[in-house]
N, C-alpha and C positions, 0 to 999 in steps of 0.2 A: 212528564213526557207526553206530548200529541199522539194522536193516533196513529198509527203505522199501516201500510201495507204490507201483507204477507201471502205468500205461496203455501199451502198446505201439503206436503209430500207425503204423509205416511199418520198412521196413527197410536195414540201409546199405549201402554199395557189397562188405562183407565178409562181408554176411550176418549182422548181428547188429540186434538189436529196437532201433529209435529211440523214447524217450520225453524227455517233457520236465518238466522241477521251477523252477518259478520262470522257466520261459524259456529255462534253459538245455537244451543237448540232452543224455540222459545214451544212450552206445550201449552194450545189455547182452545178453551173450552168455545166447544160448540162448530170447530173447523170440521170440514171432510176432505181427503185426498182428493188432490187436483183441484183443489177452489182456490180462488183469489179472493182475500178477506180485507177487510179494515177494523183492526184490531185494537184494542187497549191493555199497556200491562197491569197486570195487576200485585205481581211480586216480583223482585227481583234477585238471583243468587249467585254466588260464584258460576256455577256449573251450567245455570239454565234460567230461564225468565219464563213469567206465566202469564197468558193473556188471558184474554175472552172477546168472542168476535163481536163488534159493533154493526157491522153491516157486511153481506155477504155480498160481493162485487163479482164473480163470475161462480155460478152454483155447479156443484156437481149433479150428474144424472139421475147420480140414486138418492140426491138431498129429496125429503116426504116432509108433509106438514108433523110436527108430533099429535098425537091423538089425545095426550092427557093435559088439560089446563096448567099441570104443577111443572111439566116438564123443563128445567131449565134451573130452578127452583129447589126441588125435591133432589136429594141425593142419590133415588132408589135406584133410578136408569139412566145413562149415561147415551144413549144410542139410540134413542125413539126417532132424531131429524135421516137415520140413515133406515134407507130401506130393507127388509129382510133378507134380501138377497145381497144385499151388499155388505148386510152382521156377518153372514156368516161367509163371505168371500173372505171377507177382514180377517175372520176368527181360523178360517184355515191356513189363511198366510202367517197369519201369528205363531201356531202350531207348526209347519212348515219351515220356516225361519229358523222358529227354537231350535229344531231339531238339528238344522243344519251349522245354526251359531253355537250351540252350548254341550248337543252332546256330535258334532259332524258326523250324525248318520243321514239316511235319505232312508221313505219308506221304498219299497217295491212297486208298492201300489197303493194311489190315495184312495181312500174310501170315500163313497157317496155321504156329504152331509146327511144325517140325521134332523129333520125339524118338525115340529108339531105349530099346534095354533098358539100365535103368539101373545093371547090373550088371555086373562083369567084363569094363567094357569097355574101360580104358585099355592102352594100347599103348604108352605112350612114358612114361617118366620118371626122379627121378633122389630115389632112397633117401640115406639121409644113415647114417652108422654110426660108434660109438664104444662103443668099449672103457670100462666103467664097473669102474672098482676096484674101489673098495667092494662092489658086485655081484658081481665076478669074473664079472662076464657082459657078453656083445658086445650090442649093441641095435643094431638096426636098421630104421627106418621113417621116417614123415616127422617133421619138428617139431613138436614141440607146439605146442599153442595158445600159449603164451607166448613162444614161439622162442627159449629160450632150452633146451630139451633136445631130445633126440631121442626119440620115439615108445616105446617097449616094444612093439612089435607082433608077433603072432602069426602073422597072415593080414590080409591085405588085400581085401574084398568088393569096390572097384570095381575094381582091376587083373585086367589079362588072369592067367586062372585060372593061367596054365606059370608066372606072377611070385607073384602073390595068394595063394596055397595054398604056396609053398614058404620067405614071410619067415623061419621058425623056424627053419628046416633052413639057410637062407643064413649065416643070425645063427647056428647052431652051427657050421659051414662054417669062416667068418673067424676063431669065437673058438679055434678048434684051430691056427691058422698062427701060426707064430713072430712075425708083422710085423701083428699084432691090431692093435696101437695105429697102423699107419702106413695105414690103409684107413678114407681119410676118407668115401666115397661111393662108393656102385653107381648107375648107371645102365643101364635096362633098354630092351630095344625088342624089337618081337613081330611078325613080319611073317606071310605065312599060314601057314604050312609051320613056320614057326622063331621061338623067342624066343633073348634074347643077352642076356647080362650084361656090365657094363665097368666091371673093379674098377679106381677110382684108387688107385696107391699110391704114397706119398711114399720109399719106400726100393726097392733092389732087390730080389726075391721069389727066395730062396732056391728048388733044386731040389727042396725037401721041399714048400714051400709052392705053388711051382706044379703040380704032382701033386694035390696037395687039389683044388687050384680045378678045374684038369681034369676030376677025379674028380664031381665034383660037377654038372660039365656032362654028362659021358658020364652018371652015373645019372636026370638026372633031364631029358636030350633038350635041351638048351640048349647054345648057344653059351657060349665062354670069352673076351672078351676082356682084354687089361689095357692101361691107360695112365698110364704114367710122369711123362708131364708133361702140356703142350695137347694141344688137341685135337689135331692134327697126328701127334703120338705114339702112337695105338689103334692097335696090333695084335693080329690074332687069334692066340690061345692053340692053343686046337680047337675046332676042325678048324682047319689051318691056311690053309684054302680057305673058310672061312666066309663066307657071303651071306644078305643079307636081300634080302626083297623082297614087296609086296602087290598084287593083280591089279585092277583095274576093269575085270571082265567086260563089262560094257555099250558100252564102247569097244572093246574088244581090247586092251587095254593093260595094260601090269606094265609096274610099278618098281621098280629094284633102288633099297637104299639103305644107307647106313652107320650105323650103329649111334646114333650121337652126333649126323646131322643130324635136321633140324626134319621132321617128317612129322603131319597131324593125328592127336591123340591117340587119336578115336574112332573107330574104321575104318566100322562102319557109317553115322555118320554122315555122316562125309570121301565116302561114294559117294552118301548120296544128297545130299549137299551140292554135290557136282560137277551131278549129274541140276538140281535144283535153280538153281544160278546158270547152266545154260547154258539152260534151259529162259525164264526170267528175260531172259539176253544174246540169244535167238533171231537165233544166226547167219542171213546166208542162205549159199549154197555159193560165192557170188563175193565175201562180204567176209574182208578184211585185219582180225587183230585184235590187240591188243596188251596183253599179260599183264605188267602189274608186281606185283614180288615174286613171283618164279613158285617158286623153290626148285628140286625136282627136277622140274617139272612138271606136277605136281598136276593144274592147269586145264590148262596148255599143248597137252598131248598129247592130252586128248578133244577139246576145242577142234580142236588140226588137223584131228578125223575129219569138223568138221562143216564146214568151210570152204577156202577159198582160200589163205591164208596165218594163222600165227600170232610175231607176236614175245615172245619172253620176255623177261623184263630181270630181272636178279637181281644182293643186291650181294657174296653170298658165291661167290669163286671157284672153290672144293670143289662146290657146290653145281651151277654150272652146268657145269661138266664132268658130273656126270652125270647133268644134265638131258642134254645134248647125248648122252651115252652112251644117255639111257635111249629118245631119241630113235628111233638108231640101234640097238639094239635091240628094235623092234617095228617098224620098216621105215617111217617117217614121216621122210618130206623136206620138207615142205611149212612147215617150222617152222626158227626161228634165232634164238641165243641171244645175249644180251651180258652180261657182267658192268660193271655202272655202278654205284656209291655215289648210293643215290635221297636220302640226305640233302641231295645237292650237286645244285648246280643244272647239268642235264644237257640244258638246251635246247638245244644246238646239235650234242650228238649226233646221228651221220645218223638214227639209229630214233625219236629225238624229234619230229623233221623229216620225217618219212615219211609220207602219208597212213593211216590206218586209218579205218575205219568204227565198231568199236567198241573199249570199254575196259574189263579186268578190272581189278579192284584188290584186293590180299591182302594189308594192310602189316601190319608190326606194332603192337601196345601206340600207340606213338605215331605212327601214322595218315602220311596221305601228304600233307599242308602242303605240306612244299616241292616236291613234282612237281604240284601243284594250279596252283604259280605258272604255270606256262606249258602243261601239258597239261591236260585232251582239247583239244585243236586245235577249230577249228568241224569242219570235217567231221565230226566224232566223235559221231552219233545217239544212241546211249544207253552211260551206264555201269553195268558192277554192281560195286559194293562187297562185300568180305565182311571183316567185322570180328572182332577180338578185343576192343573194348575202346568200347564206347558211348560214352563222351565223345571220343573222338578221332574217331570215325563222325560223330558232332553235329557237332561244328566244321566240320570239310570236308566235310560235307552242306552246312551253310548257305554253304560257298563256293564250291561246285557249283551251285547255285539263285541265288545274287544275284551272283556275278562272271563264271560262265559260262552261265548262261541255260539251267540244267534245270529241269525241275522231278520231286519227289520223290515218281516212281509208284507203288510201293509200299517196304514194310521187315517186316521180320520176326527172330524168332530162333530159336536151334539149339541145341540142347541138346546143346553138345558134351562139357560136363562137369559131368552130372547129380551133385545133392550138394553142388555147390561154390555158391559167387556169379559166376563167371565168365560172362559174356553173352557168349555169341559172335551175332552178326548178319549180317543180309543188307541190303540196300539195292537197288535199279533205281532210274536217271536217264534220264530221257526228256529230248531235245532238246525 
């Protein structure tokens, strides 16, 4: 098929331009709302066809040059040609929609975007690496766009700089070790003080090839880890005393964390995103509050500075140890944790069963359905929500408003990962 012209009307849940041919939708990477494109398919489906633009015939306003070489290439950002202002127009329409297509609430009041610097800011992730024959060279970055290779990457402009700025030198690092082809993935995480690496490796790492890796930490200020098998299996390299950990000055509070657990990606915005939902949950100093999906803490620990009691519930065991550690290290009793599978139904747990006053909610991807079924309790005045994933937010908003009798005071979102199409969100539920 030739090339086509299309009208770009809207954009998907991945970030790429929606137009439409006879009806059908065609989604074409690299369009923006309101452009006139010259397109090529690239798939074709019952339901929908796939492009990619060849030439951009009328631009959009907020269309920017991308800032990274890979861009287009690299699977890791999908939204660098649209400008910040326009991410995140995008990203509260998206949110906005949801809410109105999947759970038919409206908030009361939209909330001001959240955004920080759009740059060097991620902290946490997990690099893919392989050994390319042909090449005789190691590659290592994210997927590409087709996922079916791995990135050629150089640098990475939105990773924390100690990660972003040393891809090349990681990627010559690996391709000097005997066990090249057995290092399927790195994963990184950057706390204030310290960044860390955790080479998986499928075979054992000869004494030559742990030396490299070592070497490699000692030059350039990073952590070594390696892991063998699950997660359960990371051990630190060097230092063999290895710790991460990030501070929320505004409570007093540090957290220590291990390298492979969940922590939000964007530190700046993870603190004003804390400021933010509790400003939202406005404790008072005699209420009871109860944090599901708390992980290490995150919410839990500022939350006790402001109130009477906090409960955590969390369903990774690793996890709530040290949450409980991180607890007891910053000197807060007033908090107590459980580990519960929030999949399953936990209403007759005591902390289910407990009065509270308010409710945080942190779930994952697929949202908290099944703890909707029997909590907030009535007593329970207001909730705040903070989402990853707007259709899952939608659904258990409208079952917050029509089966427990909130209603939906305000929503907003947070530009946790600028570039991407990821929405992360906030919600408040007023009794």
């Amino acid at each position: 098929m030739s090339d086509v012209e299309l009208t770009i009307e809207d954009l998907s849940h991945d970030g790429r331009g929606v137009a439409r041919v006879d009806g059908k939708a065609w989604f074409v990477a690299g369009g923006l709302p309101g452009e006139r494109v010259r397109a090529k398919r690239t798939a074709k489906h019952r339901q929908f066809d796939e492009a990619e633009v060849v030439e951009v015939l009328d631009a959009s306003p907020e269309r920017v040059a991308p800032a990274c070489p890979h861009f287009g290439t690299c699977g890791g950002c999908s939204l660098q040609h649209l400008s910040p202002a326009g991410q995140i127009a995008a990203k509260q329409r998206t949110l906005l929609e949801n809410l109105e297509r999947i759970g038919h609430v409206a908030p009361a009041r939209v909330l001001a975007p959240l955004q920080g610097a759009p740059w060097g800011y991620r902290r946490r992730g997990r690099l893919s690496a392989k050994w390319v024959e042909k090449k005789g060279r190691m590659l290592v970055g994210f997927r590409e766009t087709n996922g079916r290779f791995v990135a050629e990457l150089s640098r990475c402009p939105v990773l924390h700089p100690a990660i972003g700025e040393r891809i090349d030198a990681l990627a010559r690092t690996i391709e000097a070790m005997d066990a090249r082809r057995e290092i399927p993935q790195v994963e990184f995480a950057v706390g204030d003080a310290q960044g860390a690496l955790v080479f998986r490796h499928l075979v054992e790492l000869g004494p030559a090839d742990r030396e490299r890796l070592a070497a490699f930490g000692r030059e350039n200020g990073l952590y070594i880890y390696l892991q063998p098998g699950g997660l359960d299996s990371v051990v630190a390299l060097e230092p063999a005393d290895a710790a991460l950990s990030f501070a929320l000055p505004a409570y007093d509070v540090s957290l220590a964390f291990r390298p492979l657990d969940f922590i939000q990606v964007n530190g700046d915005i993870n603190a004003r995103m804390i400021d933010h939902a509790l400003a939202l949950l406005d404790p008072r100093p005699e209420d009871r509050v109860l944090d599901l999906f708390c992980g290490l803490g995150n919410f839990t620990l500022p939350l006790a500075r402001r109130c009477a009691h906090v409960t955590g519930v969390e369903g990774e065991a690793g996890l709530v140890q040290r949450a409980r550690d991180n607890a007891a290290r910053n000197g807060i009793a007033n908090v107590e944790y459980h580990a519960a599978n929030l999949a399953q139904d936990q209403r007759d747990a005591p902390w289910a069963r407990a009065k509270h006053d308010l409710v945080l909610l942190d779930p994952p991807r697929a949202g908290a359905i099944e703890v909707l079924a029997y909590l907030p309790r009535k007593d329970v005045r207001r909730v705040v929500y903070v989402s990853c994933h707007p259709v899952s937010l939608a659904r258990d908003a409208g079952v917050l408003v029509r089966e427990h009798g909130f209603k939906l005071a305000a929503a907003g979102v947070m530009d946790m990962f600028p570039h991407t199409a990821h929405v992360e969100s906030i919600a408040v539920f007023e009794r």
